[in-house]
N, C-alpha and C positions, 0 to 999 in steps of 0.2 A: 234250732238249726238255722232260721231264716235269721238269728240274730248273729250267729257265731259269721254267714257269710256275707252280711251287710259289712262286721265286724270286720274281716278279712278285706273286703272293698275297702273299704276305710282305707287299712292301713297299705293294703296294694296302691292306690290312690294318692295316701302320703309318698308313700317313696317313690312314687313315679314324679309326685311336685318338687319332692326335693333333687333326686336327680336331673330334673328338668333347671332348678334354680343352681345347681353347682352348674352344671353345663354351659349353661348359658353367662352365670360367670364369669368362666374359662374363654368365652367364646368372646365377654365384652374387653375383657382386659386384654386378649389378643390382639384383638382389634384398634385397642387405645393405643396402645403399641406401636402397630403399624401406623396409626395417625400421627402419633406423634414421632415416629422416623420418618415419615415422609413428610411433616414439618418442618425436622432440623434441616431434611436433603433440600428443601423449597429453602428455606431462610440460605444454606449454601449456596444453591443455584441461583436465588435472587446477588447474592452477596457478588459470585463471580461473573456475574451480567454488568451489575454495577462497576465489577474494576474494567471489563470489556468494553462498558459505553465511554469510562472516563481515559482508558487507552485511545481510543477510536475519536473521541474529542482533541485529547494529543496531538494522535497523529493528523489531523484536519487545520489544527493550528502551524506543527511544524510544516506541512504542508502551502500552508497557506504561506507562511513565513520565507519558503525555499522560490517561492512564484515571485517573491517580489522585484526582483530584477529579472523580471522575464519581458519579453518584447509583448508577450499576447494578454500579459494582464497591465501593460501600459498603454492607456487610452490616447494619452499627450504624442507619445511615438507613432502609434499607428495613426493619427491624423497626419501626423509628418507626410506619410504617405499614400494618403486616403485618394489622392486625387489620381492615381495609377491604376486604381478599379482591379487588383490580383486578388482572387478570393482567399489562398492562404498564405499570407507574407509571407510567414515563419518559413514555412517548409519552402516557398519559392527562392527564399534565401540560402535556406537550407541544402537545397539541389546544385544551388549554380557553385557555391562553397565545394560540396562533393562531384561537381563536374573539373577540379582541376586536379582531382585524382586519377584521371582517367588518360592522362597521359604518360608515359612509358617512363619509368624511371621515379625517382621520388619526385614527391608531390613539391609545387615549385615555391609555398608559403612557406616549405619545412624548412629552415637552414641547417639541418646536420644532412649528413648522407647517411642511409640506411646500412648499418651494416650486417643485419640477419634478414634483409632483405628491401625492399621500398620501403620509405619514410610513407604513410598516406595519413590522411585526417579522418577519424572513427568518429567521435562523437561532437557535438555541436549546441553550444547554449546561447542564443541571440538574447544579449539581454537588451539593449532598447534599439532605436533608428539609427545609431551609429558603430555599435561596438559589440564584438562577439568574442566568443572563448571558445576553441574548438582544441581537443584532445588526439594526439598524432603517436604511430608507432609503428615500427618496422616487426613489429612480433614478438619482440625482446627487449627489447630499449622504447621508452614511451616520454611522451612530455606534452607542453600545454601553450597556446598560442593567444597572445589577443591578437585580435584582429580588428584594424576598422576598415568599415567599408559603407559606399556609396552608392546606392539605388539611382541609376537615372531616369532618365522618364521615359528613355526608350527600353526599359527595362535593362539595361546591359548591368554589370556590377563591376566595379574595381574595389577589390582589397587592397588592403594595405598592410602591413605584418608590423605591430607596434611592439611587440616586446615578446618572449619566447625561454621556453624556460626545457630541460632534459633533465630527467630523471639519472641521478649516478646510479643508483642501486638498481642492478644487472641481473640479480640472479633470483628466479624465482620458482 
């Protein structure tokens, strides 16, 4: 009797090892599984990081590219007027340009007359110590100005309207 249930241990014992070794099969190869999907999702996520830093380099060069007729990354212009001690040129330029919109009627650099309402000047790009490009529109009709203009020491500005261009296409 002591033999038949040593006997029975036994084989109780085998099938619990083996059930224990399928199981655990099941459990490794699962698991490989998910290691290896979240591999291939890592090697993606790496890949699409990569096109995001070489987008993000792109756009730092076009970037950099678009600045280079700018008044505030030319060093040579801004000494032009270094000795007037204004902490922001740019936008001091920028003000007194948008202070002659502020009198009644179109703006008096524009030369069309407004006719879905005043001509004024919206946008503004100083590129160095003498010359700017500022963008003008009555709401409807829109176009594009150089302008030069003079810093003088008393601070005052005179523009000057060098050349001027209107959009034909009306309808948007």
């Amino acid at each position: 009797m002591k033999s038949r249930i040593f006997m029975y241990l036994f084989i109780f014992a085998l099938l619990f090892i083996l059930f224990q070794y399928v199981n655990s099969k099941k459990y490794f190869e699962a698991e490989t599984l998910k290691i290896n999907n979240i591999s291939a999702e890592r090697d993606s996520l790496k890949n699409y990081v990569d096109n995001l830093e070489d987008s993000t380099q792109q756009l730092i060069f076009k970037n950099l590219d678009l600045q280079y007729f700018s008044l505030e990354n030319n060093d040579d212009a801004l000494a032009y007027y270094e000795h007037l001690k204004v902490d922001d040129l740019p936008r001091y330029i920028a003000d007194k340009l948008l202070e002659t919109n502020e009198k009644k009627g179109d703006n008096p650099l524009v030369p069309y007359a407004g006719m879905n309402g005043s001509m004024k000047i919206n946008k503004i790009k100083i590129l160095n110590h003498k010359w700017l490009l500022a963008d003008f529109s009555d709401g409807r009709y829109w176009g594009e100005l150089f302008i030069k203009y003079e810093l003088k020491d008393d601070l005052g500005i005179d523009f000057t309207r060098i050349d001027h261009l209107l959009y034909t296409r009306s309808s948007f």
